[in-house]
The first five atom37 places (N, CA, C, CB, O) and aatype in JSON, in Angstrom:
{
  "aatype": [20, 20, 20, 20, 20, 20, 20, 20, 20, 20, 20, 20, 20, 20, 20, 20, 20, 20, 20, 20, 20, 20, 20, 20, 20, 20, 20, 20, 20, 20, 20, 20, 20, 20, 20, 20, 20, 20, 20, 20, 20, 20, 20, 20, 20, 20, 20, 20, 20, 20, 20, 20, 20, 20, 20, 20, 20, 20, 20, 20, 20, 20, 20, 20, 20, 20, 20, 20, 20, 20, 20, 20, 20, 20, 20, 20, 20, 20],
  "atom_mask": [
    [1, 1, 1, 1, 1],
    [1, 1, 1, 1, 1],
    [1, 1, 1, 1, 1],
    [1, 1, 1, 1, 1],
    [1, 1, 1, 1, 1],
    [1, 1, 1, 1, 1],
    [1, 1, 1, 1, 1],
    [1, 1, 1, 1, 1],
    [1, 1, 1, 1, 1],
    [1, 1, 1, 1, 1],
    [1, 1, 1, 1, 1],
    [1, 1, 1, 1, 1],
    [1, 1, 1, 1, 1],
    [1, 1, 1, 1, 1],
    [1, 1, 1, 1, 1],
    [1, 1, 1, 1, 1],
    [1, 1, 1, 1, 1],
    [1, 1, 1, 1, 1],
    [1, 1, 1, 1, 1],
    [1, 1, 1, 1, 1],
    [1, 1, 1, 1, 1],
    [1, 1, 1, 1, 1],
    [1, 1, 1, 1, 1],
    [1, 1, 1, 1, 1],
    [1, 1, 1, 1, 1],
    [1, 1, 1, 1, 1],
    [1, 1, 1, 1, 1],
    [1, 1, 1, 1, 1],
    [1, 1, 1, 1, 1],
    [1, 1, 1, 1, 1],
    [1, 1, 1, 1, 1],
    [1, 1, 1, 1, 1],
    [1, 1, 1, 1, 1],
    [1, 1, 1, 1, 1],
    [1, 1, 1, 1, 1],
    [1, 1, 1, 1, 1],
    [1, 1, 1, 1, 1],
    [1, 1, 1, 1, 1],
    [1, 1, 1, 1, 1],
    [1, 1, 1, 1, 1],
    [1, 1, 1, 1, 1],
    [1, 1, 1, 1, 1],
    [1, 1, 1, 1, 1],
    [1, 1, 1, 1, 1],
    [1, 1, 1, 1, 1],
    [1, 1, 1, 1, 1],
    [1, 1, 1, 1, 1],
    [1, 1, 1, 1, 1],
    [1, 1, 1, 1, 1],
    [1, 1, 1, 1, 1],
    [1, 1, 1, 1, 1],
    [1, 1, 1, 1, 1],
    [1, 1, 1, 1, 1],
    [1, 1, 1, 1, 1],
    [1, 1, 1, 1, 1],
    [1, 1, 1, 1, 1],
    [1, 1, 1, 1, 1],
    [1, 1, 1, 1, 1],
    [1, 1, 1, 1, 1],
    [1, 1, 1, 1, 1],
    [1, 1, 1, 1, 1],
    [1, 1, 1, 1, 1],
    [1, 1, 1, 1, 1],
    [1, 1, 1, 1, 1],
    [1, 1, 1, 1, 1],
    [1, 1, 1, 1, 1],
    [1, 1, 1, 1, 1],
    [1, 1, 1, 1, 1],
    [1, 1, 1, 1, 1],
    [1, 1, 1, 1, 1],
    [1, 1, 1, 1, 1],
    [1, 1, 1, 1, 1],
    [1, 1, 1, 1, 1],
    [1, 1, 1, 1, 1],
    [1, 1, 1, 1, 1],
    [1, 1, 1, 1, 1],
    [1, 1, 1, 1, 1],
    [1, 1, 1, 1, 1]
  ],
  "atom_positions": [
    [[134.87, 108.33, 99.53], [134.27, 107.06, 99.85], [132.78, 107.27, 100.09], [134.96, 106.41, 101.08], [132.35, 107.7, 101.16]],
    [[131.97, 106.95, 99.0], [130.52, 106.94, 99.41], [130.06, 105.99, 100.34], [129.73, 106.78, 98.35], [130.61, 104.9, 100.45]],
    [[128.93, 106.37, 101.12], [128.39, 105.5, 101.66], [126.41, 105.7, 101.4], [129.08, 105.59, 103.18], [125.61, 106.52, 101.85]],
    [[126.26, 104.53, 100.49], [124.9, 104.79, 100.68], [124.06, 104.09, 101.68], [124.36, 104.63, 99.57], [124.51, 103.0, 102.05]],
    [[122.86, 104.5, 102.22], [121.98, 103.76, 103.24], [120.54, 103.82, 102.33], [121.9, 104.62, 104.95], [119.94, 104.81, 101.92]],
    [[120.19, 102.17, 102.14], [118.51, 102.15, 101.77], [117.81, 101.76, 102.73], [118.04, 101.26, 100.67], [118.24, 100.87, 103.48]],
    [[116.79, 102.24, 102.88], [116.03, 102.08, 103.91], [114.61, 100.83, 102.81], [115.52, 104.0, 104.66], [113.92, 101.02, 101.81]],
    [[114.77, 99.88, 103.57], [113.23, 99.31, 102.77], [112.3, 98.93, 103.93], [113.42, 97.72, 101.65], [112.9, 99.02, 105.0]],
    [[111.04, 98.53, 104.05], [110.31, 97.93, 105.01], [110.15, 96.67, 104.83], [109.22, 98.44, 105.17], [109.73, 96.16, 103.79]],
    [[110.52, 95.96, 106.06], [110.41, 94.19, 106.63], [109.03, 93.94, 106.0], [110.37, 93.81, 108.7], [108.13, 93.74, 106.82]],
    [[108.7, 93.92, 104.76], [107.4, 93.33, 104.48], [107.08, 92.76, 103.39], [106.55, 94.08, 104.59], [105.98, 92.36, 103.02]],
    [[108.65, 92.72, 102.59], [108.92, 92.11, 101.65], [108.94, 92.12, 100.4], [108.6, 91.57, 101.79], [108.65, 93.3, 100.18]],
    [[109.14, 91.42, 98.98], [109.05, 91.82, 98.1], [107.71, 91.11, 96.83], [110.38, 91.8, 97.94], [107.89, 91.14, 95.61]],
    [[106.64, 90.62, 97.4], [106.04, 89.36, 96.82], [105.34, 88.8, 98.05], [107.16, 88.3, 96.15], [105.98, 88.52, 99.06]],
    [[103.7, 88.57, 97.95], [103.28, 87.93, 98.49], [103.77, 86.82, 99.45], [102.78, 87.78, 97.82], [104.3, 85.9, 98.82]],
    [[103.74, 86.59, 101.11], [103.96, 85.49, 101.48], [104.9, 86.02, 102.26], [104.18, 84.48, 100.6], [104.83, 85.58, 103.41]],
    [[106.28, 87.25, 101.99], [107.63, 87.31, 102.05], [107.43, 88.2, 103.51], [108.48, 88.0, 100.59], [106.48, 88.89, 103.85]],
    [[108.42, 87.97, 104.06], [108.54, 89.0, 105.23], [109.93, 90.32, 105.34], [108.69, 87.93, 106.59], [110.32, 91.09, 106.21]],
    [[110.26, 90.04, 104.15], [111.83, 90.58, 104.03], [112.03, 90.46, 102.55], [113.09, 89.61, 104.94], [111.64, 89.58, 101.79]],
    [[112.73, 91.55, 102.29], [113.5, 90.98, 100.55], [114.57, 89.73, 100.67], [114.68, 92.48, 99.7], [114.95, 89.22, 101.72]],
    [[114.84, 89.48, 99.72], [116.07, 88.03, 100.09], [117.14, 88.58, 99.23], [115.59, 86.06, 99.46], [117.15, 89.48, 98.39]],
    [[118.25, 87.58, 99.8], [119.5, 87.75, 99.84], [119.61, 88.34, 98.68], [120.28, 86.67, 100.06], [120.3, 89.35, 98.78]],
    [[119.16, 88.12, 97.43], [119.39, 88.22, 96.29], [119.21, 89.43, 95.4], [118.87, 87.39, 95.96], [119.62, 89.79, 94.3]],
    [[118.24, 90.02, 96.56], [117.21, 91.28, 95.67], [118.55, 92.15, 96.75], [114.67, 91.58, 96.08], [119.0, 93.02, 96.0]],
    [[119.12, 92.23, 97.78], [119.8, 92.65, 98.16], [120.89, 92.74, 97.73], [119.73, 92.43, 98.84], [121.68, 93.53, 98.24]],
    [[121.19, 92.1, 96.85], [122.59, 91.88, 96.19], [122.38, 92.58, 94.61], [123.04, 90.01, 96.12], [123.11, 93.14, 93.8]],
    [[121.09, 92.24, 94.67], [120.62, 93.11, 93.16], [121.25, 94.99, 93.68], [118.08, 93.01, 92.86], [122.06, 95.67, 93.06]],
    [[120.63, 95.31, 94.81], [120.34, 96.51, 94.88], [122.1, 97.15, 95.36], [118.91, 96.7, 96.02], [122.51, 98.3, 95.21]],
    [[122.84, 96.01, 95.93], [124.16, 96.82, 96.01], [124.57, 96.94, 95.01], [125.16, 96.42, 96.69], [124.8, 98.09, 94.65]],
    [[124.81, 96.0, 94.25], [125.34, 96.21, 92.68], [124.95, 97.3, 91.61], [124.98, 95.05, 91.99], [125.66, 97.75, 90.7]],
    [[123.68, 97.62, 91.93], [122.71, 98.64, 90.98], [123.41, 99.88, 91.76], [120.62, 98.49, 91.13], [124.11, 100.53, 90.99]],
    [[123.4, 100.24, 92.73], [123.68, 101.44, 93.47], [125.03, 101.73, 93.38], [123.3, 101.36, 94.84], [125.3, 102.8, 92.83]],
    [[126.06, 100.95, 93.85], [127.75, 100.86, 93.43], [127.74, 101.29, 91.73], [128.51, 98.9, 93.68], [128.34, 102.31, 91.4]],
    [[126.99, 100.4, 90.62], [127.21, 100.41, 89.34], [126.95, 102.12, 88.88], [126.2, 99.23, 88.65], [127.56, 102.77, 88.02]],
    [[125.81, 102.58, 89.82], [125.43, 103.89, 89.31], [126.35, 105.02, 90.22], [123.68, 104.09, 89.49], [126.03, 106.19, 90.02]],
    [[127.19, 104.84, 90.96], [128.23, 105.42, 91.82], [129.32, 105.43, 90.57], [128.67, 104.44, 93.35], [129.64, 106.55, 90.16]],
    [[129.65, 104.78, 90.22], [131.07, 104.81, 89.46], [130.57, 105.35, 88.45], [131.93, 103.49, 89.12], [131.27, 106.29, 88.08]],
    [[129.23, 105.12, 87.53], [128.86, 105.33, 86.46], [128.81, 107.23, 86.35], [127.5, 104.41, 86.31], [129.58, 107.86, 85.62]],
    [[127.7, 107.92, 87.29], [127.9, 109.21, 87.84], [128.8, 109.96, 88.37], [127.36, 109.31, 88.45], [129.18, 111.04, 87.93]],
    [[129.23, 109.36, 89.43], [130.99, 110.11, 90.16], [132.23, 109.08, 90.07], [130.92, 110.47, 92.23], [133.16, 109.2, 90.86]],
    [[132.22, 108.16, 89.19], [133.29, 107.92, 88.74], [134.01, 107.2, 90.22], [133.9, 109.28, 88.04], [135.23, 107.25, 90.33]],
    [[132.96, 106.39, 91.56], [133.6, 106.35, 92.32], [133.93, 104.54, 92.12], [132.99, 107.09, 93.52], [133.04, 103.76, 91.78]],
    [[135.2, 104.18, 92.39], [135.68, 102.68, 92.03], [134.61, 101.76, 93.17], [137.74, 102.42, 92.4], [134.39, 102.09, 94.34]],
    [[134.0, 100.44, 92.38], [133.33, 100.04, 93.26], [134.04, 99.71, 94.56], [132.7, 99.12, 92.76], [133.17, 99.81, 95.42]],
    [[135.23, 99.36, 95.15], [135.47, 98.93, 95.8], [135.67, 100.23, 96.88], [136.27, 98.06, 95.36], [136.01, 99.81, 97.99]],
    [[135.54, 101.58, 96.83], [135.4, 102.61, 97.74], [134.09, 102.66, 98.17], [135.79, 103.82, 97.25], [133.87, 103.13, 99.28]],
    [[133.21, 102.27, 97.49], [131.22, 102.13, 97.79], [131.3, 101.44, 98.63], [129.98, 101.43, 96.7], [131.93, 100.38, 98.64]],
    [[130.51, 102.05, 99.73], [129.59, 101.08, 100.58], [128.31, 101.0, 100.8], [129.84, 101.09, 101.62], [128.04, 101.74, 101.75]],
    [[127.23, 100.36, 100.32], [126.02, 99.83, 100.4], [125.19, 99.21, 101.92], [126.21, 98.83, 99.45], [125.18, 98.03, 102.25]],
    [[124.41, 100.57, 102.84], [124.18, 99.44, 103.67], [122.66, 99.31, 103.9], [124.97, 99.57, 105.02], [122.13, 100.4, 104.13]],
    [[121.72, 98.11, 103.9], [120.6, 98.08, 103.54], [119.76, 97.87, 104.85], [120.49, 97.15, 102.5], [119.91, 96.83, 105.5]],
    [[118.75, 99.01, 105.31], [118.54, 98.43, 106.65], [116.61, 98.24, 106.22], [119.16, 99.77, 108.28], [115.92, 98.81, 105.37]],
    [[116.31, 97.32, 107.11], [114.85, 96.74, 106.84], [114.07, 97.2, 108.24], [114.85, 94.86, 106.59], [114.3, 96.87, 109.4]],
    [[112.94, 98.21, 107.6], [112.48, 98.87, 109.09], [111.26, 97.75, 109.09], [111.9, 100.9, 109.17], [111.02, 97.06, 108.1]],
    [[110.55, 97.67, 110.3], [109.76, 97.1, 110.72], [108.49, 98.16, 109.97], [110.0, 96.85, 112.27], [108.72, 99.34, 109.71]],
    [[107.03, 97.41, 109.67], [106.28, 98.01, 109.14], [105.44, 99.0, 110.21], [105.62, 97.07, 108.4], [105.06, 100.14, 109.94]],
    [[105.31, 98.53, 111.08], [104.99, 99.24, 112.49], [106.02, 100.57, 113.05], [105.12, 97.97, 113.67], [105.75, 101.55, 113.74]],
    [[107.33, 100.1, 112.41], [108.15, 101.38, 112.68], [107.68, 102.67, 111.81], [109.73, 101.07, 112.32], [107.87, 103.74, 112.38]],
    [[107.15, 102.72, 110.66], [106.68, 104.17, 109.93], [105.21, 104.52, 109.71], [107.25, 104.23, 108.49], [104.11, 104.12, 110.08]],
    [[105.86, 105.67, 108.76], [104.28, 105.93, 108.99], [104.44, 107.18, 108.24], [103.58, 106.07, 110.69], [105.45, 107.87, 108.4]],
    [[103.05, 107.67, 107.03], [102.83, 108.29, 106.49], [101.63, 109.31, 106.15], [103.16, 107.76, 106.07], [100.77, 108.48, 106.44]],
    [[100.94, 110.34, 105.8], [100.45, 111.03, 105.71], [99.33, 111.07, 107.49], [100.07, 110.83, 104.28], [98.11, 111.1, 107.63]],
    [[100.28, 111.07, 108.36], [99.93, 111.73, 109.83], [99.89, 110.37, 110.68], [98.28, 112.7, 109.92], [99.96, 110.38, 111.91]],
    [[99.77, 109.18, 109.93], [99.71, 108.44, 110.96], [100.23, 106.65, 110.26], [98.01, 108.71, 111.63], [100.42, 106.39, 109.07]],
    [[100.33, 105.89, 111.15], [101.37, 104.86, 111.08], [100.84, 104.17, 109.86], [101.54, 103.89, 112.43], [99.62, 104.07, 109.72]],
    [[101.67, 103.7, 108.98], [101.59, 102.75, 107.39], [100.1, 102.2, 107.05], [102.67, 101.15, 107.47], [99.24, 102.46, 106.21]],
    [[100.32, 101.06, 108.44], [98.79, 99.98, 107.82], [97.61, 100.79, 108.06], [98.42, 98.3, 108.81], [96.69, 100.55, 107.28]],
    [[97.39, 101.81, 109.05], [96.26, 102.95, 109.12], [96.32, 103.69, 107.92], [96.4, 103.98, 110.33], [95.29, 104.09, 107.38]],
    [[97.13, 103.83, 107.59], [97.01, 104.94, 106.06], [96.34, 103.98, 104.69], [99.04, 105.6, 105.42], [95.49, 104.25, 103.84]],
    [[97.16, 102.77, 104.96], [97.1, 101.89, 103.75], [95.3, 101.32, 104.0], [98.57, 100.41, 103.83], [94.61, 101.1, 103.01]],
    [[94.8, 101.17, 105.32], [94.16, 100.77, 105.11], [92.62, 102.15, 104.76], [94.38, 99.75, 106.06], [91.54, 102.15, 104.15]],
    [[93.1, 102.73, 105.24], [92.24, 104.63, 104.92], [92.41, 104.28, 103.54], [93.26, 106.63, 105.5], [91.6, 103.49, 103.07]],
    [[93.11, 104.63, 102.97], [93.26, 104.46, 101.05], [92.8, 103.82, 100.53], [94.25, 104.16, 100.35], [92.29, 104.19, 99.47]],
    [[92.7, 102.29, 101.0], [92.06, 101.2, 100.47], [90.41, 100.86, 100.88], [92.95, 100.11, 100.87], [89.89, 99.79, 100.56]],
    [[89.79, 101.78, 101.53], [88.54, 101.94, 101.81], [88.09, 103.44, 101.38], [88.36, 101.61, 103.23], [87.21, 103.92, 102.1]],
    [[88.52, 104.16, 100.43], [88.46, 104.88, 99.74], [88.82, 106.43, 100.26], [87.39, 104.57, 99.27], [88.64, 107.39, 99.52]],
    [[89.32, 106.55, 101.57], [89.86, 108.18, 102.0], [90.95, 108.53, 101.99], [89.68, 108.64, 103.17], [91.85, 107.81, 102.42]],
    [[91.12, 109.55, 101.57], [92.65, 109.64, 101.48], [93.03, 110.88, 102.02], [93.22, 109.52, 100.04], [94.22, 111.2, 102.07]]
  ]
}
C-alpha cells in the first residue's frame, strides 16, 4: 500500500490564488496513483495521495526563509 505525501506551498497556482484548488488537487492524485500502477503495478485503490499546503513563511531555502531568498534573486544576488 503506497502512500504518497506532496508537499506544495499555500501560495498558489496563478496570480491572485492563495492555494491550488480543488481541481489541480485532483489533477495531482490521479497523476501520482496513474504513475503508481503504471511503475509498480500498484491497483489504484491501494494508493493513497495526501497533499499538504505549507504556509510560505513555513520554508525556506538557500540559508534563509523563501520571500528573503526570492527577493535576494530578484534584485540580482544569489
Amino acid at each position: 500500500m503506497p502512500i504518497v505525501t506532496i508537499q506544495v506551498t499555500r501560495e498558489g497556482s496563478a496570480p491572485g490564488r492563495d492555494a491550488i484548488t480543488a481541481e489541480e488537487k485532483a489533477r495531482l492524485i490521479a497523476g501520482v496513483s496513474a504513475l503508481l500502477l503504471d511503475v509498480l503495478h500498484k491497483p489504484l485503490e491501494s494508493t493513497f495521495v495526501v497533499i499538504e499546503e505549507v504556509a510560505t513563511e513555513n520554508w525556506g531555502w538557500g540559508g534563509m526563509p523563501a520571500l528573503e531568498y526570492r527577493r535576494k534573486r530578484a534584485a540580482g544576488g544569489t
